[in-house]
C-alpha positions, 0 to 999 in steps of 0.5 A, spaced: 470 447 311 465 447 306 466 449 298 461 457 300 467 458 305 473 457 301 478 463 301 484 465 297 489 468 303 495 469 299 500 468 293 507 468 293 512 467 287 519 463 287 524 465 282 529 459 279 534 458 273 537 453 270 533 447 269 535 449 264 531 457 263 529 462 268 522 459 271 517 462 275 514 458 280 506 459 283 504 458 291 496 460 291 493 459 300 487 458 301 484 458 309 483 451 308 491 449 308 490 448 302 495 450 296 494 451 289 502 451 284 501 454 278 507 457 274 508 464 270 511 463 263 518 461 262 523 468 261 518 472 264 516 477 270 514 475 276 510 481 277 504 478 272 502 475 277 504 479 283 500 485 280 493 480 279 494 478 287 489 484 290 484 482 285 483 475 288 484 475 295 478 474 299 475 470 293 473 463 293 478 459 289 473 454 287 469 460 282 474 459 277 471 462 271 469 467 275 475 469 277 478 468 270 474 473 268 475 479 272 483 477 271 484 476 263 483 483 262 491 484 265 493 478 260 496 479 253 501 475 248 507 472 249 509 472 257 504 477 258 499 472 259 504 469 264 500 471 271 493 470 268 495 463 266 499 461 272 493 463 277 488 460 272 492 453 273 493 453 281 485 455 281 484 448 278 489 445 282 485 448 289 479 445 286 482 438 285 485 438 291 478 440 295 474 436 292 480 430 291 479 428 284 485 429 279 484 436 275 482 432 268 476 430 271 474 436 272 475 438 264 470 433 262 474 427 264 480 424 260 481 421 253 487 417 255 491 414 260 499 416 257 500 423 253 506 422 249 511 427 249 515 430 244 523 431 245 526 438 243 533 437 242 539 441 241 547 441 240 551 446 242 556 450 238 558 448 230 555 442 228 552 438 222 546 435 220 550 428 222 551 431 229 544 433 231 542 426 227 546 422 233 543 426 238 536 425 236 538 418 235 540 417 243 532 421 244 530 415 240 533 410 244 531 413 250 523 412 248 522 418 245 518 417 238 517 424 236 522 429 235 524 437 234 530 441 232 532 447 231 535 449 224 536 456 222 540 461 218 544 462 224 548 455 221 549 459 215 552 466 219 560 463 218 558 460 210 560 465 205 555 466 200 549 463 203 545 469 205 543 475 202 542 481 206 543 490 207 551 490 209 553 489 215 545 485 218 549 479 218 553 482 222 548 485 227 544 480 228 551 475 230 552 481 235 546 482 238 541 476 236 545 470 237 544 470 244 536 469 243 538 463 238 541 460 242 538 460 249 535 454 248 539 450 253 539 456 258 535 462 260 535 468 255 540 473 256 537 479 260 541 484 256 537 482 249 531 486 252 535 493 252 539 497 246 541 496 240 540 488 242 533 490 242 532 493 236 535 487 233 532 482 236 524 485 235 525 487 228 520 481 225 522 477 219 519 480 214 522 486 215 529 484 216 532 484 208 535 477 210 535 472 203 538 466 203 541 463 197 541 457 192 547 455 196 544 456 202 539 453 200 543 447 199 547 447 206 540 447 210 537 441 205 544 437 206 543 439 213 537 435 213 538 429 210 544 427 214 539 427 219 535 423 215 540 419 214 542 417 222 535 417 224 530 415 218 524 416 215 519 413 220 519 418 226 517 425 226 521 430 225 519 438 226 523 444 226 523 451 229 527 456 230 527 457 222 530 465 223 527 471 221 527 471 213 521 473 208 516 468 207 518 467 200 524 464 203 522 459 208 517 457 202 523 455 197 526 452 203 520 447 204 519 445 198 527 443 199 523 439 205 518 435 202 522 429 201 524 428 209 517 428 211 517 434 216 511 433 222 512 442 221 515 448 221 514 452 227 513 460 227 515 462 220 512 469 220 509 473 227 502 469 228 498 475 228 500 476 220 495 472 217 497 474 209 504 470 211 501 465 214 496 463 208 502 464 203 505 460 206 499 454 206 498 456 200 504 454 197 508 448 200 506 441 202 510 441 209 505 443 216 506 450 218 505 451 225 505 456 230 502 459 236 505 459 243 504 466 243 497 467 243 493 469 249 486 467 249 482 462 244 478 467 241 486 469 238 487 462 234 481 462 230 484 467 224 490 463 225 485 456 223 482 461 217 488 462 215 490 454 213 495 453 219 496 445 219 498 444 226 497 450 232 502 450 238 499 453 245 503 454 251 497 453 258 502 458 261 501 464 255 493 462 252 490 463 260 491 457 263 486 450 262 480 452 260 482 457 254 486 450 251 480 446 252 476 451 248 483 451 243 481 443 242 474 444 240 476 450 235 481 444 231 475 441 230 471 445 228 478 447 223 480 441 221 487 443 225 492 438 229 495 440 236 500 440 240 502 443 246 508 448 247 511 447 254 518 450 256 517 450 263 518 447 270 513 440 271 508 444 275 507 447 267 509 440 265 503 437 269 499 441 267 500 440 261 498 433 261 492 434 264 490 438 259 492 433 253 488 427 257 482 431 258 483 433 249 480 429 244 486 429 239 492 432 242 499 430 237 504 429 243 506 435 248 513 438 248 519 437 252 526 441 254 529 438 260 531 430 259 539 433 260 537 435 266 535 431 272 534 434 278 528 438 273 524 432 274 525 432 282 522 439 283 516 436 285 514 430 289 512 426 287 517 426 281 516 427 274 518 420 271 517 419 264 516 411 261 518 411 253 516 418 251 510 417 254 507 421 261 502 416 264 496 421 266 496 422 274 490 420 279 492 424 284 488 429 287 488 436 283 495 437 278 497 431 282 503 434 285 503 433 292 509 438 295 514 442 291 522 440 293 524 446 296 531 445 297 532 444 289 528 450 289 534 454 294 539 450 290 536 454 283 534 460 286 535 464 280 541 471 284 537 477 281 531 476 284 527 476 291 527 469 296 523 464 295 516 465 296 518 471 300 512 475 303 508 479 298 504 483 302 506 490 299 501 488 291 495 487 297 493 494 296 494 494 290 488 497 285 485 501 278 478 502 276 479 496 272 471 496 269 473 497 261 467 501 259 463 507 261 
């Protein structure tokens, strides 16, 4: 068959959960027999792919930009640019498999043979600093030569006068909110998205009327360093999932933080708030970094301006492979480091890869599954990680020959739809989808 004759035939989604988060498995057929795996964003909906299925049977899945453009419309922040990435990944992957070159080779060629991979980790329950500092310390052990935790306020919920806040938020937010700090090792709680739960959890930091106080303070600085004191100084360490406090707090804080080397802190305010974000690089020495919810490159250019030291795309969130090699060029323009947020299944993770080999500079792509051992089976052949690094693969397209569909019906996640179940109901589907008149 000739590269004129390829088609896109069909497309079919397979839900699964537990490895560790609900993940969003893609199928694009081809008339050649050929398949393309892409993957929708962990925690999110299947039918931001499904929707898209309509415009793109019938079209050659070789014309990717082509495609890309007529689908990015349908894309947005957060998971909502689930399907547009996911389609956008499989697309790359058909062409690598047509034309038998791995998919980095098609993004211009790779700048290096391993991509190192960033562990994020985490420790269940009450704990203290010397807790996560052993569980780092195994990931160091294992290889891993760059680190992340999660510190927050959440360790501060039952610590009497560590936190300032309107009566009863507290409260509120360990009622209805804990359930979105602590999904870390699982899928997010459906429940969050409805209710006084909703409400709760959208409301931003800014807004909460949450400070913390000097003993606070003290608590989360203690914490840190009796992780210091187990793991050293030497290996990076980042931190995420601060909590939603004003900028002012989480300014005090880091300058707590400036002794203990921080690599950065991650999502202090919405990345959409500018004025926040250049307050905070203007005023503390530890990295800022967000953007793992960003749809499209042209979005991260105000968060550069803004003085973000290290930017964080996700390939399922951004629009897929060609919007984070146009993310890569915007760093060097800006003078930002970039790492790249991943949370999801090794066809994401592959991707990913993919990604940071073909980038110039790329700091290390993220990890969320080393306590799970059949995530690393879900493709053939099997994801194997060597000292906290990735070895880039050679294998046409993603380098994923076939998915293990039996662990798949093993994770089926229950309140969703078979594996790979027909699809046939979204091919009619249609709008005048021209955005001007």
């Amino acid at each position: 068959m000739t590269a004129n004759e390829l088609k896109i035939t069909d497309l079919r989604v397979a839900d699964i959960d537990g490895l560790p988060k609900h993940m969003i498995l893609l199928k694009i057929y081809t008339n050649a027999g050929i398949v393309g795996y892409g993957e929708v964003r962990d925690a999110s909906s299947a039918t931001y792919a499904k929707m898209l299925k309509s415009r793109i049977i019938g079209e050659n899945p070789l014309n990717i930009e082509k495609i890309f453009n007529r689908i990015k419309q349908f894309g947005g922040h957060s998971r909502q640019g689930g399907g547009v990435s996911g389609i956008e990944i499989a697309l790359w992957d058909i062409a690598g498999k047509f034309y038998n070159i791995p998919v980095y080779q098609l993004l211009g060629g790779k700048w290096r043979d391993e991509v190192r991979i960033y562990c994020d980790t985490d420790v269940d329950g009450k704990h203290t600093g010397t807790d996560m500092g052993n569980a780092l310390k195994k990931r160091m052990e294992q290889g891993f030569t760059f680190l992340k935790m999660d510190l927050g306020i959440e360790l501060l919920y039952d610590e009497p006068g560590t936190l300032n806040a309107p009566l009863g938020m507290i409260e509120d937010f360990k009622n209805y909110n804990l359930k979105a700090i602590c999904h870390q090792s699982g899928s997010i709680d459906k429940s969050l998205m409805f209710g006084k739960s909703y409400q709760i959890f959208t409301v931003p930091h800014y807004a909460t009327g949450i400070h913390i106080t000097e003993k606070g303070l003290n608590y989360l600085e203690n914490y840190v360093k009796q992780v210091r004191d187990v793991i050293g100084y030497e290996v990076p360490l980042a931190i995420d999932h601060f909590g939603h406090v004003a900028i002012e707090d989480a300014i005090r804080f880091s300058k707590r933080l400036e002794k203990y080397n921080i690599a950065w802190m991650e999502d202090l305010t919405p990345w959409q708030n500018y004025k926040d974000l250049k307050k905070f690089a203007d005023n503390s020495c530890v990295p800022l970094c967000t953007g793992e919810d960003i749809f499209l490159a042209e979005n991260f250019e105000n968060v550069m301006k803004a003085g973000v030291n290290v930017v964080h795309p996700d390939l399922l969130t951004i629009g897929g492979l060609s919007e984070m090699k146009k993310v890569g060029a915007l760093c060097e323009k800006y003078g930002v480091a970039l790492a790249i947020h991943m949370a999801e299944s090794p066809i994401a993770f592959m991707a990913a890869v993919h990604a940071a080999a073909s980038l110039k500079n790329v700091l290390a792509v993220e990890f969320h599954s080393v306590d799970h051992p059949e995530w690393f089976n879900l493709v053939n052949p099997a994801v194997r990680l060597e000292n906290g690094f990735m070895k880039v693969p050679d294998a046409p397209g993603l380098g994923i020959e076939s998915l293990n569909e039996d662990l798949i019906k093993k994770f089926a996640k229950a309140d969703c739809g078979e594996p790979w179940a027909d699809t046939s109901e979204w091919n009619k589907e249609w709008a005048n989808d021209r955005e001007w008149s």
